[in-house]
C-alpha positions in Angstrom: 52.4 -46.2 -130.4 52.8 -44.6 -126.9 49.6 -43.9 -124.9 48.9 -40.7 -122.7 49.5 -40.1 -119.9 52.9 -40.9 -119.7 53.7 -42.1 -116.5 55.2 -39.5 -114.4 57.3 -39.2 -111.3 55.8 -38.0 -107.5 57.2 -34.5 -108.3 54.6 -32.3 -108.9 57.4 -30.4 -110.8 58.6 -32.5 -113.2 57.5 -33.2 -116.6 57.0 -36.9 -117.4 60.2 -38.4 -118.7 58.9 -39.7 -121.9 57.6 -36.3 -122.7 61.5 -35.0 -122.9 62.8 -38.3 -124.8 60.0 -37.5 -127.5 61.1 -33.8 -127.9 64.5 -34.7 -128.0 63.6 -37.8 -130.7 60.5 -37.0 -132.3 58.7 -32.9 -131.5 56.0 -34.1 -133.7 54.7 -37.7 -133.2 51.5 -39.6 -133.8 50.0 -41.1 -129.9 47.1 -42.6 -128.9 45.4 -40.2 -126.2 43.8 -41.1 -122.7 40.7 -42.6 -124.5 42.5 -44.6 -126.9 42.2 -41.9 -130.1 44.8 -41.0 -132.5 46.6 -37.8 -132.2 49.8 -35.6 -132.8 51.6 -34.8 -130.2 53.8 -31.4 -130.3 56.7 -31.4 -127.7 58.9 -29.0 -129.2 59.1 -25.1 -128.5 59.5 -24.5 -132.2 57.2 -27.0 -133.5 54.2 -26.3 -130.9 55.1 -22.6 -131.4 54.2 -23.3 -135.4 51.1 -25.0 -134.8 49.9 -22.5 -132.5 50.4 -20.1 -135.0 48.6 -21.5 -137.5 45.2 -20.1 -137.9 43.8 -23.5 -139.5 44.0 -25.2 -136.3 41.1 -24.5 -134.3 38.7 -26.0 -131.5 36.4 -27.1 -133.8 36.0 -30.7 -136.6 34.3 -30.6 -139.4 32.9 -34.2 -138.0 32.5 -33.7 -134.9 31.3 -37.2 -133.9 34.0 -38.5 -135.5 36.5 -36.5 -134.0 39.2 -38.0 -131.8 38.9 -37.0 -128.1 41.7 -36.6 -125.4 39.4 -37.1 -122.6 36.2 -37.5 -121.7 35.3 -34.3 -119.2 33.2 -31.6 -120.8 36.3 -28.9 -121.0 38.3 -29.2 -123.3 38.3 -32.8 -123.9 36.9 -32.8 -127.8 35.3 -30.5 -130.2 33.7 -27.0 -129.7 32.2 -24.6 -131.7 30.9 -24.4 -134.9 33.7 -25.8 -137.9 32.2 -23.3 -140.5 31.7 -20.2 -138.3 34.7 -20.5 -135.8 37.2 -18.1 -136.8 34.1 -15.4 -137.3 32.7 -16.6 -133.9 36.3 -16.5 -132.5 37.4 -12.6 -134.1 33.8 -11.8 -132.5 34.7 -13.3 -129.1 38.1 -11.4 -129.0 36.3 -8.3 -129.5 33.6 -9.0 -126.7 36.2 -10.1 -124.1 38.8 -7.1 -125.2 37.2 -4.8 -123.0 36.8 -7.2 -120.3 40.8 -7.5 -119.8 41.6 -3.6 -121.0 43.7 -1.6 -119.1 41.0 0.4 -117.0 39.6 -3.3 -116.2 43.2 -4.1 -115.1 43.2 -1.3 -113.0 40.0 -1.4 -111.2 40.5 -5.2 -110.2 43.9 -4.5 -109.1 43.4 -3.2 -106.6 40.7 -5.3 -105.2 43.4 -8.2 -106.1 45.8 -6.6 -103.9 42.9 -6.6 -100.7 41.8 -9.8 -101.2 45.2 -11.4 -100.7 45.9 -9.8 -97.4 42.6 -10.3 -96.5 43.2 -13.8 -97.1 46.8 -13.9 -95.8 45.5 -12.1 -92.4 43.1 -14.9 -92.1 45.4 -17.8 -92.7 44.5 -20.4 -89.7 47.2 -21.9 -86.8 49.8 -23.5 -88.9 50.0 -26.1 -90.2 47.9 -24.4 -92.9 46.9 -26.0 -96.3 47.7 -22.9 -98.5 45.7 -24.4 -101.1 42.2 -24.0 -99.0 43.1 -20.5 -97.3 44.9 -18.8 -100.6 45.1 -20.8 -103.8 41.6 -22.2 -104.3 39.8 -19.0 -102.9 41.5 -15.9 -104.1 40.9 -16.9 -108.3 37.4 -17.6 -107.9 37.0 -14.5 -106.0 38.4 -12.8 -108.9 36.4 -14.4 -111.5 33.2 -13.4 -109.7 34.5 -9.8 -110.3 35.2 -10.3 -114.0 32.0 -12.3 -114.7 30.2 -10.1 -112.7 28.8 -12.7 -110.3 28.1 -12.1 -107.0 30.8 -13.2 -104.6 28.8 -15.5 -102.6 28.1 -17.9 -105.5 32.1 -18.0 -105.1 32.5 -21.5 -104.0 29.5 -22.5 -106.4 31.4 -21.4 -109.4 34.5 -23.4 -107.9 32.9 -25.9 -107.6 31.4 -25.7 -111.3 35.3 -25.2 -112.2 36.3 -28.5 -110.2 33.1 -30.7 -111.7 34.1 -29.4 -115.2 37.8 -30.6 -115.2 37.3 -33.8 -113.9 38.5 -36.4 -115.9 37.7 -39.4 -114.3 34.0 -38.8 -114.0 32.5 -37.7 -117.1 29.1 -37.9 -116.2 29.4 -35.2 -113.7 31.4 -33.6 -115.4 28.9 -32.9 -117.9 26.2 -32.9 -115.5 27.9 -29.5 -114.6 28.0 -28.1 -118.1 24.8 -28.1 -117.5 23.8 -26.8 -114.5 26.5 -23.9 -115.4 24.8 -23.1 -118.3 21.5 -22.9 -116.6 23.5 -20.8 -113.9 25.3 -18.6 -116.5 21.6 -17.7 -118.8 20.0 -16.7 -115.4 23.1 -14.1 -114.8 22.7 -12.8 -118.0 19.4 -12.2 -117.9 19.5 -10.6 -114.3 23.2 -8.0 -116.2 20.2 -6.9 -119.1 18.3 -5.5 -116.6 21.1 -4.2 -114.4 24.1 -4.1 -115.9 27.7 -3.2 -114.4 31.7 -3.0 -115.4 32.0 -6.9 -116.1 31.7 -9.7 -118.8 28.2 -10.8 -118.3 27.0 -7.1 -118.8 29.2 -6.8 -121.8 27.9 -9.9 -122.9 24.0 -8.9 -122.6 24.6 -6.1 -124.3 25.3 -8.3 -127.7 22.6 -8.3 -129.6 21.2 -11.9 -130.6 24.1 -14.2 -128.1 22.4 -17.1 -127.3 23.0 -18.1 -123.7 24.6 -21.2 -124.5 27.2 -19.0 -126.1 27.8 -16.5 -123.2 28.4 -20.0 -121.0 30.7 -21.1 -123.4 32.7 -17.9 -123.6 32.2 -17.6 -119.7 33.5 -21.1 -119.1 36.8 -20.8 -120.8 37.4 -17.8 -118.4 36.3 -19.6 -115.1 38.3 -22.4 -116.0 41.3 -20.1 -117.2 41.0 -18.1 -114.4 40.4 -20.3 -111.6 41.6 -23.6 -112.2 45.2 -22.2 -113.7 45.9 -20.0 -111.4 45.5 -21.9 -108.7 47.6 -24.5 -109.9 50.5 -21.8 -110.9 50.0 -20.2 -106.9 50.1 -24.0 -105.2 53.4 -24.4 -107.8 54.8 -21.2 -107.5 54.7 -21.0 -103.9 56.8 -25.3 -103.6 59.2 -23.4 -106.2 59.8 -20.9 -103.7 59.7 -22.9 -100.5 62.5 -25.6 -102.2 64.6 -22.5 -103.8 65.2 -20.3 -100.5 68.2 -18.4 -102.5 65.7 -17.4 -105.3 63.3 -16.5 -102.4 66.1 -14.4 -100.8 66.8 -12.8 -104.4 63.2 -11.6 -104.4 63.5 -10.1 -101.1 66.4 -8.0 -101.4 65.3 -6.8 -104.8 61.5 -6.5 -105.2 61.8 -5.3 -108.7 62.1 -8.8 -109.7 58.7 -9.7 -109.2 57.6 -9.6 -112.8 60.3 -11.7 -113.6 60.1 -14.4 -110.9 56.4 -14.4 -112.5 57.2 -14.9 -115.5 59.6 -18.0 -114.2 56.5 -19.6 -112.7 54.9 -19.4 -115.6 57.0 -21.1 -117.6 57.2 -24.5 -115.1 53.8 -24.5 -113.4 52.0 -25.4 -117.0 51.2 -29.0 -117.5 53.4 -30.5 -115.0 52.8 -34.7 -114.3 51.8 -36.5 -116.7 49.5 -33.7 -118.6 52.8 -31.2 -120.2 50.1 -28.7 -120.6 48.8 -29.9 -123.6 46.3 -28.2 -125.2 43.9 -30.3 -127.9 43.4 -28.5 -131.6 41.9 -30.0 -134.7 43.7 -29.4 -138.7 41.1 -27.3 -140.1 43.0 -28.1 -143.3 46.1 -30.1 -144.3 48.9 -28.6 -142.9 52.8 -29.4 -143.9 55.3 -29.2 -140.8 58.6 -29.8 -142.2 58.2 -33.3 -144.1 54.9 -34.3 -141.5 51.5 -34.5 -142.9 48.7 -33.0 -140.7 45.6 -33.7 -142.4 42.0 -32.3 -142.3 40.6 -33.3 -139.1 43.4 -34.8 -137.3 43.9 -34.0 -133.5 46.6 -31.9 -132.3 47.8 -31.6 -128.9 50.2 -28.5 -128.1 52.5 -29.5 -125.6 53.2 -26.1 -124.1 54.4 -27.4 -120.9 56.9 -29.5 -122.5 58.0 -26.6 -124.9 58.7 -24.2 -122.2 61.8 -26.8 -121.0 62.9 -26.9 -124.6 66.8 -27.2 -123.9 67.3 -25.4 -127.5 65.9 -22.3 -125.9 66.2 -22.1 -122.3 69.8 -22.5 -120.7 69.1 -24.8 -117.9 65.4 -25.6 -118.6 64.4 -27.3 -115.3 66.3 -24.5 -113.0 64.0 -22.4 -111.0 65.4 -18.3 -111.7 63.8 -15.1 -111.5 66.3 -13.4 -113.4 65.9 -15.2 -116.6 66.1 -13.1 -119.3 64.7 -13.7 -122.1 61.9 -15.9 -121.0 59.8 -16.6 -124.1 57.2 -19.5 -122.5 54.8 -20.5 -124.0 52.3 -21.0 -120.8 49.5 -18.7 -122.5 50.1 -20.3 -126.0 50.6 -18.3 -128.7 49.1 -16.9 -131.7 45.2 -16.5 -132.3 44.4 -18.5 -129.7 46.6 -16.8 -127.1 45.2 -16.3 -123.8 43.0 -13.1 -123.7 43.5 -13.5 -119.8 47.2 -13.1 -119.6 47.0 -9.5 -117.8 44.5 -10.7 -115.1 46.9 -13.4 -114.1 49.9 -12.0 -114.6 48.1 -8.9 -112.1 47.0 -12.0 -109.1 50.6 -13.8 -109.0 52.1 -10.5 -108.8 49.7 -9.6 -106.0 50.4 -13.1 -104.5 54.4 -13.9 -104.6 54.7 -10.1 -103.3 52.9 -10.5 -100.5 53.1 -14.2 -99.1 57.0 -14.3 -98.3 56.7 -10.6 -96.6 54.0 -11.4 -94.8 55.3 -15.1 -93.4 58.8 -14.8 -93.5 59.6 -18.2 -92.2 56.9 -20.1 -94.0 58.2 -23.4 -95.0 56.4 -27.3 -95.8 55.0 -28.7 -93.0 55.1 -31.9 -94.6 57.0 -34.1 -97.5 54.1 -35.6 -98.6 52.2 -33.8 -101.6 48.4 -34.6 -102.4 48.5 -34.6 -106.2 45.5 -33.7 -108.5 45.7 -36.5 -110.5 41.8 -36.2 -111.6 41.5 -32.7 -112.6 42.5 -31.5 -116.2 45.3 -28.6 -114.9 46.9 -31.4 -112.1 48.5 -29.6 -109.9 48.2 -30.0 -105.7 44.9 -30.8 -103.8 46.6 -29.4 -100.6 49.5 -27.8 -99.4 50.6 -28.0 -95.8 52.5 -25.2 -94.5 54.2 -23.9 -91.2 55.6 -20.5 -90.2 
């Protein structure tokens, strides 16, 4: 039985190999996850579209000490929530957060979006500059602050709580940051009931009866989401554009296309390595794909990443182009448990990729060698030199 992670090449694009012989042989296959448990692995589009559809498969086990784990960091890595209450709790949470990502919200951050990145573009130091400290890392959390409502100089605490919390190869700090986030996250709340403003922790204290534990649940889903993805897909996005200079000329000459070439990033900056952006569920019942057995309790990993290059749906999976049409990815999964954030970072890359090439015309890598992220849940780049 194959064991995750695959190994994958130095390419911070490319999907691991075995990941593509699996969808092409087997979509839906039994593996053994980083920590040795058993679990089914969905590689393709129509398979992981399915499951993510289905409404029985959740976060949550109706054992959960029994319940097969695919790492051992405190996001993401196992159970959540309560198996009896978690669609209720879930419907209720979509509700809460709704407002949060509305259109006015959109509107009032995006503008503050668009200042903050050429605030942070004006500021970039004497090249070489290692994007990833002076735009990618700084601009989500500074964004997230706005959303939660926290204030912007805890900025580099809460990415630091985001960095702590996707570790996977130290789980005691990891969880050592659940935490001190959820200490952190209870004190903001407390401080939004007696002065509230437009943002999620106000929204939040104004629910009746939410434990804190709950609000730093709900709030570290979107600090993860918001920060630690989005920096990835900026890092990413910008290497797609820096080794595709036609696509970047396309852009130029027709700036219409930026909601596109978004889109494009989307679909190959999501689970890149060795991870294929897969997402762990749990069979709240059994469930029948084709002649496959899921039964009650099993572990499910979604392998968005690896869908999104599904050769049955996208002409020329692993080409980079803007002007793809359609481009049904899968990077915010789909059904009930599609991303309530979508908007928000759909409104930053926007504000990024239509700024950073207008700005630095000429920018290009200043050097061959890429510092991968091999320890963090999202992978992606730890740095990314660049020259103008």
């Amino acid at each position: 039985m194959d064991q995750l992670p695959f190994p994958s090449s130095d390419d911070p694009i490319e999907i691991a190999p075995r990941y593509r012989e699996l969808q092409h042989s087997s979509p839906l296959t039994r593996v053994l996850t980083r920590v040795g448990d058993e679990a089914w692995l969905a590689t393709g589009y129509d398979v992981v579209r399915q499951l993510a559809s289905e409404p029985a498969l959740g976060r949550s086990h109706p054992e959960p000490e029994r319940a097969a784990r695919s790492h051992e960091a405190a996001l993401l890595g196992g159970p959540s929530g309560d198996f009896e209450t978690e669609q209720e709790q879930h419907a209720q949470m979509r509700r809460l957060l709704g407002s949060a990502f509305s259109a006015k919200r959109m509107r009032l951050l995006q503008e503050s979006i668009e200042h903050r990145v050429d605030a942070l573009l004006e500021a970039f130091p004497s090249p070489p500059t290692d994007l990833h400290e002076a735009l990618s890392a700084p601009l989500p959390v500074m964004v997230i602050c706005d959303l939660l409502g926290a204030p912007v100089e805890d900025s580099e605490r809460l990415r630091t709580f985001s960095t702590r919390l996707a570790k996977i190869t130290d789980a005691a700090d990891s969880h050592a940051a659940d935490e001190e986030f959820t200490a952190y996250a209870g004190e903001l709340l407390d401080r939004k009931r007696s002065a509230p403003g437009e943002d999620v922790f106000s929204d939040l204290a104004g629910v009746d009866g939410l434990a804190a534990a709950e609000a730093a649940r709900l709030a570290k889903g979107l600090l993860f989401a918001g920060h630690e993805t989005t920096m990835t897909r900026i890092d990413l996005g910008t290497l797609l554009f820096l080794r595709h200079p036609e696509q970047r000329r396309l852009l130029h000459e027709d700036p219409s296309l930026i909601n596109s070439a978004v889109e494009e990033i989307l679909r190959l900056t999501i689970g890149t390595g060795s991870s294929a952006g897969t997402l762990l569920r749990y069979a709240g019942e059994e469930l029948k794909i084709d002649s496959t057995v899921i039964n009650l309790g099993d572990a499910v990993l979604l392998g968005f990443g690896v869908a999104n290059r599904d050769p049955a749906v996208f002409d020329r999976p692993d080409a980079f182009d803007i002007t793809r049409q359609p481009n049904p990815h899968l990077a915010f999964g789909h059904g009930p448990h599609f991303c309530i954030g979508n908007s928000l970072a759909r409104v930053e890359l926007r504000a990024v990729f239509s700024r950073l090439f207008e700005r630095y015309p000429t920018l290009h890598l200043a050097s061959d060698q890429l510092e991968h992220r091999h320890d963090a849940i999202g992978g992606g780049l730890a740095a990314l030199e660049v020259a103008w």
